[in-house]
C-alpha positions in Angstrom: 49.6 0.6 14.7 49.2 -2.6 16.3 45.7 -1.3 17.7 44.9 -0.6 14.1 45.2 -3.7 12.5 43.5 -5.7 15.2 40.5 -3.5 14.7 40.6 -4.0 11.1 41.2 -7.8 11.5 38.4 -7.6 13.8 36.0 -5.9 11.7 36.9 -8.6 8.5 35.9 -11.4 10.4 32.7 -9.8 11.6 32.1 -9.1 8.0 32.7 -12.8 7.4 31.0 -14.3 10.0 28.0 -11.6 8.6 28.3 -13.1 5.3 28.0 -16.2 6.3 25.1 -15.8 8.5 23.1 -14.2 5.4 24.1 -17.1 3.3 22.6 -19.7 6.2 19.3 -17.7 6.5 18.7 -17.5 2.4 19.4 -21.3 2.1 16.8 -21.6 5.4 14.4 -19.4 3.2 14.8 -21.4 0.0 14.4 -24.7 1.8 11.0 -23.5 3.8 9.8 -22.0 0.4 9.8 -25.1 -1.0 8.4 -27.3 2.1 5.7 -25.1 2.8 5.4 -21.8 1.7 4.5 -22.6 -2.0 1.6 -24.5 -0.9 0.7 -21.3 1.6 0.5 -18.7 -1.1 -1.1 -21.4 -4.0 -3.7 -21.3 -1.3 -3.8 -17.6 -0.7 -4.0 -17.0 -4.3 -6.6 -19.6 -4.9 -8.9 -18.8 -2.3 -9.2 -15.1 -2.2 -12.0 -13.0 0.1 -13.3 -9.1 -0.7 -12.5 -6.3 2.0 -14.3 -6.7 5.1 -15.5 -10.5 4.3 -11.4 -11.8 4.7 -13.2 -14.4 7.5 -11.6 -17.4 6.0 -8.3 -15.6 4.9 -7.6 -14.3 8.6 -8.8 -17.9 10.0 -5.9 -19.5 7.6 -2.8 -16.6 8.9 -4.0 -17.1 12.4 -3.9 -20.6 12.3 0.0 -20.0 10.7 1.4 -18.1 12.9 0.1 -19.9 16.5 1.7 -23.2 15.1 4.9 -21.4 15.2 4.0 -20.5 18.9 2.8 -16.8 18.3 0.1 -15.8 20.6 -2.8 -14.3 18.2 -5.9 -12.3 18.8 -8.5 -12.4 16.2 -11.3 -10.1 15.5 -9.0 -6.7 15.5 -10.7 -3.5 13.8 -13.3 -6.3 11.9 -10.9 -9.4 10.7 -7.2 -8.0 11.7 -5.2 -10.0 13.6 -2.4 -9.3 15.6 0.4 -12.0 16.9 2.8 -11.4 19.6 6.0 -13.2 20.0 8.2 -12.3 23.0 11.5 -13.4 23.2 13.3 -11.3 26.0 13.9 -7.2 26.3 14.5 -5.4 23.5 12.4 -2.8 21.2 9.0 -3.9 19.9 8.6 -4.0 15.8 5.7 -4.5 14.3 5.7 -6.4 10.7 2.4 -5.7 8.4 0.6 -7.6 5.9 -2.3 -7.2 3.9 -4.9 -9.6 3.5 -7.6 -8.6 1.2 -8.7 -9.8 -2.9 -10.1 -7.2 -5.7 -13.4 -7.9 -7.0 -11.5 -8.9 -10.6 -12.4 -11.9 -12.6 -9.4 -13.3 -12.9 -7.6 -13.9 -16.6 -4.1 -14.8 -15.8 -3.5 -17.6 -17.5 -2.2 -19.2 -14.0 -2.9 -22.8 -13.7 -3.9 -21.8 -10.4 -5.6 -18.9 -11.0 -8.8 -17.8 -9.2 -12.4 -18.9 -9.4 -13.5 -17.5 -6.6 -17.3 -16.1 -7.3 -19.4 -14.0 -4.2 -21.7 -11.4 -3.5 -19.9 -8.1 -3.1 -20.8 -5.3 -0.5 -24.0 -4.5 -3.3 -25.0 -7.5 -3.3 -23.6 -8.2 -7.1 -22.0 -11.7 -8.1 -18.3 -10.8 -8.7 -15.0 -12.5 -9.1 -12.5 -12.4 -6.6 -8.6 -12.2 -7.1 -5.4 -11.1 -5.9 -4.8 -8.8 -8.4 -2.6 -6.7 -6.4 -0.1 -8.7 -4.8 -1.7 -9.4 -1.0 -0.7 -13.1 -1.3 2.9 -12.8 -1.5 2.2 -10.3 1.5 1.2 -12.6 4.0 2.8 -15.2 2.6 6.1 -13.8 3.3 4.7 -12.9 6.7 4.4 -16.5 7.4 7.8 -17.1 6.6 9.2 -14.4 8.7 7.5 -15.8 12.0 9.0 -18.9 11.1 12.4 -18.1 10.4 12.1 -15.7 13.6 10.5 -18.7 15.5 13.7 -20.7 14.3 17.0 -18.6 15.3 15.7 -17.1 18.5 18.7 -17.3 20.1 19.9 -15.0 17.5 17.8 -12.2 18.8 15.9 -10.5 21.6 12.5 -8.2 21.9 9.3 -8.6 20.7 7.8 -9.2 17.3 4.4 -8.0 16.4 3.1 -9.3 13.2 -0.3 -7.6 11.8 -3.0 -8.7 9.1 -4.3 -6.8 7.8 -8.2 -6.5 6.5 -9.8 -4.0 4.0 -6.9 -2.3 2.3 -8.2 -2.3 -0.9 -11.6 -0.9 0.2 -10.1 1.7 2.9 -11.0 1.2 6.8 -8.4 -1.4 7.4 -5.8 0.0 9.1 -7.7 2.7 11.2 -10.6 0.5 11.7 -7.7 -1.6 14.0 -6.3 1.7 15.4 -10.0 2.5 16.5 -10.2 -0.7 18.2 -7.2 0.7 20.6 -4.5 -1.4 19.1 -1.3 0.0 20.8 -3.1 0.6 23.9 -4.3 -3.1 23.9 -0.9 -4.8 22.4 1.4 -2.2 22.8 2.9 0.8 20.6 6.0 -0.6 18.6 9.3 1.1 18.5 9.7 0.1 14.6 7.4 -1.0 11.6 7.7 -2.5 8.5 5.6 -3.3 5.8 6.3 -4.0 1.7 4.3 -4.6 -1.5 5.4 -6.3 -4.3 5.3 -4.7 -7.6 4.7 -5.5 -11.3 6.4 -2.9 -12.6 10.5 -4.0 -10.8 12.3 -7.3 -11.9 11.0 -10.1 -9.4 13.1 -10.5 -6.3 14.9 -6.6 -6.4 14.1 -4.6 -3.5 13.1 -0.9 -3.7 13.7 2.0 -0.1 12.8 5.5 -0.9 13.8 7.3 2.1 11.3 9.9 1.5 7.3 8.9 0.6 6.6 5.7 -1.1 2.8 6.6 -1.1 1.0 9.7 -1.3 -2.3 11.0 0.8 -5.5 10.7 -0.8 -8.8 12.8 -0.3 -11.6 11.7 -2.1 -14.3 15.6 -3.1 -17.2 15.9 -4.4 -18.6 18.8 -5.9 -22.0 19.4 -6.5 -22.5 22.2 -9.3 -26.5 23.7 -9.1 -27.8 25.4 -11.6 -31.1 26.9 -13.2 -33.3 24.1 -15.0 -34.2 24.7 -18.4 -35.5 24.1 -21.7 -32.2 23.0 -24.1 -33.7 25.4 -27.2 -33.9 28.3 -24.3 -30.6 27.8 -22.6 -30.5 32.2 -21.6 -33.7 31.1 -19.4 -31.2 28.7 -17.2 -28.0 27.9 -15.7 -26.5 25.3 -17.2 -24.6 23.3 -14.5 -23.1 21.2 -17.3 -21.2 24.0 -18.9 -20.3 25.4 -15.6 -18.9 22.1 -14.2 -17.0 21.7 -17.3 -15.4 24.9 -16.7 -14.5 23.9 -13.1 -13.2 20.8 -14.3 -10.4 22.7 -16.6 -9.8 25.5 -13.8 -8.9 22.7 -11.5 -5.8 22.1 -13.1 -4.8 25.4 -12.8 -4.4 24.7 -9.4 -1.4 22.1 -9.9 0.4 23.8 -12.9 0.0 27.9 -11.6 -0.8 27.6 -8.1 1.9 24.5 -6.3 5.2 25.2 -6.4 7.1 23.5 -9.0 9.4 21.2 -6.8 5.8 20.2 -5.1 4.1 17.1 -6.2 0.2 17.3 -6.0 -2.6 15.3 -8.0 -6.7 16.6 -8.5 -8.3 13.9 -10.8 -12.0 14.6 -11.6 -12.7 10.8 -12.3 -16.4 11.3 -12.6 -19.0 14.0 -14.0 -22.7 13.0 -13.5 -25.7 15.6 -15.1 -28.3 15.5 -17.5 -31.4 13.1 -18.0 -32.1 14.2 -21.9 -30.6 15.6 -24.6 -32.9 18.9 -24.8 -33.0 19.7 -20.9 -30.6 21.5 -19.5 -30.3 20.2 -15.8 -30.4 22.2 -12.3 -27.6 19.9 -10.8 -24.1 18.4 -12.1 -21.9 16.3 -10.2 -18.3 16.0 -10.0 -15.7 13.7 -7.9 -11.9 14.4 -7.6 -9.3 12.3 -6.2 -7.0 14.2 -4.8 -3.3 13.2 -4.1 -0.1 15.5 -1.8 2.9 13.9 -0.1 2.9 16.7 2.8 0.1 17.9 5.2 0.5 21.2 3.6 -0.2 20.6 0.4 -3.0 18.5 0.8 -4.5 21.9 2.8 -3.5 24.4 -0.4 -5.1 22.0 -2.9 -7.9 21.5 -0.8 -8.6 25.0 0.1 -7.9 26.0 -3.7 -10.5 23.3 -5.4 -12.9 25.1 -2.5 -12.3 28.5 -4.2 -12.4 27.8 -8.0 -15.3 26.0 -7.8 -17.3 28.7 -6.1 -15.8 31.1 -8.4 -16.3 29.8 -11.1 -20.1 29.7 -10.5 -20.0 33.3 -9.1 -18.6 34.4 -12.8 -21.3 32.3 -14.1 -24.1 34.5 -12.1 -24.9 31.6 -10.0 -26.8 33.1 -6.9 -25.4 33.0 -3.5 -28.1 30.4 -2.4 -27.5 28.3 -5.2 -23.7 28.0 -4.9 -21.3 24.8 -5.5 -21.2 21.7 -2.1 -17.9 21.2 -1.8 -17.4 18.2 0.4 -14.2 16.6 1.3 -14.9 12.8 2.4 -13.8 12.0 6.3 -11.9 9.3 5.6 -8.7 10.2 3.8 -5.5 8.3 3.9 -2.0 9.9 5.0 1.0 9.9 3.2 3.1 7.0 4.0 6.5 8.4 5.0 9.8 6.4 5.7 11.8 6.9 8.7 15.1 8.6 6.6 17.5 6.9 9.1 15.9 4.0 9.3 15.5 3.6 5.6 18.9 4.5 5.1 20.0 1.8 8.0 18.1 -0.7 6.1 19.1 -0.2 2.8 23.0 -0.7 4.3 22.3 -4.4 6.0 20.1 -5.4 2.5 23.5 -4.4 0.5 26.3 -5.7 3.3 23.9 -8.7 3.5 22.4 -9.6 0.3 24.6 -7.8 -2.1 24.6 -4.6 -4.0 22.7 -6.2 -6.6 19.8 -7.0 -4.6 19.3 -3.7 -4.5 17.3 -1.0 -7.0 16.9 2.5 -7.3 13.1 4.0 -6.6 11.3 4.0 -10.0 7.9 5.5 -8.3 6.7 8.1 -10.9 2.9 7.9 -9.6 0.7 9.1 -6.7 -0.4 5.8 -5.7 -1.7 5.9 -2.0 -1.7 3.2 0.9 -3.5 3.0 4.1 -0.1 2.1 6.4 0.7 5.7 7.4 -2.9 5.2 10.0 -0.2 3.3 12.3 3.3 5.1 11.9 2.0 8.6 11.7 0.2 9.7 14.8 1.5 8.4 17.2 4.9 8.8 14.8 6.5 5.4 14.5 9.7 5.4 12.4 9.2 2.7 9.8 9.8 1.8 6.8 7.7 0.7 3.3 9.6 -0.8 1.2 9.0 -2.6 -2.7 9.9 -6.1 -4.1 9.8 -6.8 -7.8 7.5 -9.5 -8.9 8.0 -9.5 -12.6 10.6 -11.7 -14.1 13.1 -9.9 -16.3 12.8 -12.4 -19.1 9.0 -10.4 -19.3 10.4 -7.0 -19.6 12.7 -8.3 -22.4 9.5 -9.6 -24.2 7.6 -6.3 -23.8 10.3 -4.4 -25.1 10.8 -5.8 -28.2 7.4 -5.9 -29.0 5.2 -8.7 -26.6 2.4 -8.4 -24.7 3.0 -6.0 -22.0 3.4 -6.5 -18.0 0.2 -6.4 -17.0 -0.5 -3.7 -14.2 -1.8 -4.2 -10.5 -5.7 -4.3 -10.7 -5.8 -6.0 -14.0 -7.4 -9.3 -14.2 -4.3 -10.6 -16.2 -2.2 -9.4 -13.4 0.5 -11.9 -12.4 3.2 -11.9 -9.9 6.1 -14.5 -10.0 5.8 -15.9 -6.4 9.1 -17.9 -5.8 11.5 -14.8 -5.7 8.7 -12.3 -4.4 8.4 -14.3 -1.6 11.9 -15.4 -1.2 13.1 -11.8 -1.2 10.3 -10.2 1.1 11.2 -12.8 3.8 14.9 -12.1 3.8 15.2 -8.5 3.4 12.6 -8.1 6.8 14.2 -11.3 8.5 17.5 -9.1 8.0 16.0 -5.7 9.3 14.8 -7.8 12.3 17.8 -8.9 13.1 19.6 -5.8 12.7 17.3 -4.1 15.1 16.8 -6.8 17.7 20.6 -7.9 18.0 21.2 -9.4 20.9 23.5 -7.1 23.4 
């Protein structure tokens, strides 16, 4: 009995003492938000650069993190940088951050908002914004090496903090695992990453334990057909007709051939054919997006659009020469998976830690995809993307009684309300850092 209640008296005073370290590092946060990291992301958002031009960007993060006294290397898979901290044995975790703008004029209303004007990869005069949220990313990744920097007696390992270029556009991620990244820095034994969201109340934090973020192919289809005169259309093949008919046979493919308790996407987001209205074309092209949250569905779907859209010509008489191109684009993104213990681990410090109310239930009803699964998934790293709101509540309230709605990621009215974003993405990984790095 005695035993009993001295591990129970024990364990309340380690909750205690728990409590009130939380309390110490969320008045640290607050304090550092408003010495220094307000000014950091009013910069960010200000001063945004397109995918694979983030020159300026990765210069400013760099610069962030050595004052701190992380040793960064510049230059990483085009403009990535990677900062090393080492602070005694213990597991390596690696912390990621995005880094680059949209090519959206930006309408916000902000007093800071953008007016950032360049040349984009066509050589077209665009505006440049963050219109998806990458500010608050790295700005939160500045605060976590500093509050790291700060307490490290309170931990032990090594902390590897990433930016990262060229989300938006694609390459990013594997462009830094093709420059050798683990081999050259070292393969971590945890990751972390988060994106803010419009669409949660500013400062809640979302952990799926299963996929965040599906895989994405990108197909084309090119549909031939027999030229013609539009009055004569028996002397032809009409690609037109026949690409519309592999357009609705596609779907057929989610609703008849997945399994119900699958989840799969085939968008056909573009149909190009046709130079007048009274010729009938030899050539039609289509492209899909296509979306799967396992490695076997992404093969059925692919496989499948394959088939229909050769069949669907054969039924039309195409001949055998003339056929549909099928061609599935080499880069495709993987689905982003969360470590299910680790996940699970984390959502348990967030709620001892930050309270229950910190944290939300998963809300994700889309097949939105992400470039992080090109570090955790081969070589498997167990890691963890999570969400943190960005909207204030007092917006939702306004939408649903009749206001303007919340504007969505990629919008040029896109807004995110920094302050808590920032506040929040800082604490919950400062936590998981600390959880995984204790001392002892």
């Amino acid at each position: 009995m005695k035993r009993t209640f001295t591990a129970l008296l024990l364990c309340l005073l380690s909750g205690l003492n728990q409590s009130i370290h939380a309390s110490e590092i969320s008045t640290a946060i607050a304090k550092d938000y408003q010495q220094h990291l307000a000014s950091l992301w009013d910069h960010f958002h200000q001063n945004p650069e397109l995918s694979l031009m983030e020159h300026k960007t990765a210069e400013r993060l760099a610069k962030e993190l050595r004052v701190v006294g992380f040793e960064v290397s510049e230059g990483i898979g085009g403009t990535g940088i990677v900062a090393i901290l080492k602070n005694g044995p213990g597991p390596m975790i690696m912390v990621r951050a995005d880094m680059d703008g949209l090519p959206v004029r930006e309408q916000s209303g902000l007093p800071n908002q953008s007016k950032v004007e360049t040349k984009d990869w066509n050589g077209n005069i665009v505006g440049v914004m963050h219109a998806c949220g990458h500010d608050v990313h790295m700005t939160s990744l500045v605060g976590t090496a500093r509050q790291m920097a700060s307490i490290k007696d309170q931990w032990s390992g090594t902390l590897m903090l990433i930016g990262q270029p060229t989300e938006e556009k694609g390459p990013g991620a594997s462009a830094m695992m093709d420059d050798n990244l683990w081999q050259r820095f070292g393969k971590p034994d945890y990751a972390f990453a988060f994106h803010v969201s419009s669409n949660s109340e500013a400062g809640k934090i979302t952990v799926d334990e299963g996929s965040p973020y599906a895989g994405s192919d990108s197909v084309d289809i090119i549909v031939h057909g027999i030229g013609s005169h539009g009055a004569y259309p028996h002397q032809g093949k009409d690609p037109v007709v026949i690409g519309a008919q592999i357009v609705n046979n596609l779907q057929t493919i989610i609703s008849r051939e997945l399994a119900p308790r699958y989840a799969g996407v085939i968008t056909v987001g573009a149909f190009h054919a046709g130079t007048k209205h009274n010729i009938i074309s030899d050539r039609a092209e289509l492209q899909l997006t296509v979306r799967s949250l396992t490695p076997e569905v992404r093969n059925q779907l692919l496989s499948a659009i394959k088939r229909v859209a050769i069949g669907t010509a054969r039924t039309a008489g195409i001949p055998e020469d003339k056929l549909p191109e099928v061609i599935v684009s080499e880069f495709s993104y993987p689905p982003t998976f969360n470590d299910k213990n680790l996940a699970r681990r984390l959502k348990n410090v967030l709620v001892n830690k930050m309270g229950e109310a910190a944290l939300i239930e998963p809300s994700n009803t889309g097949m939105g995809a992400e470039d992080f699964g090109f570090f955790t998934t081969t070589p498997y790293i167990p890691s963890v993307y999570f969400s943190v709101g960005g909207t204030p509540a007092d917006d939702f309230k306004r939408a649903a009684n009749g206001g303007a709605p919340v504007p969505s990621h990629h919008s040029p009215l896109f807004k995110i309300s920094p302050e808590p974003s920032v506040k929040a993405g800082v604490e919950a990984t400062v936590l998981a850092l600390l959880d995984l790095m204790a001392k002892g």
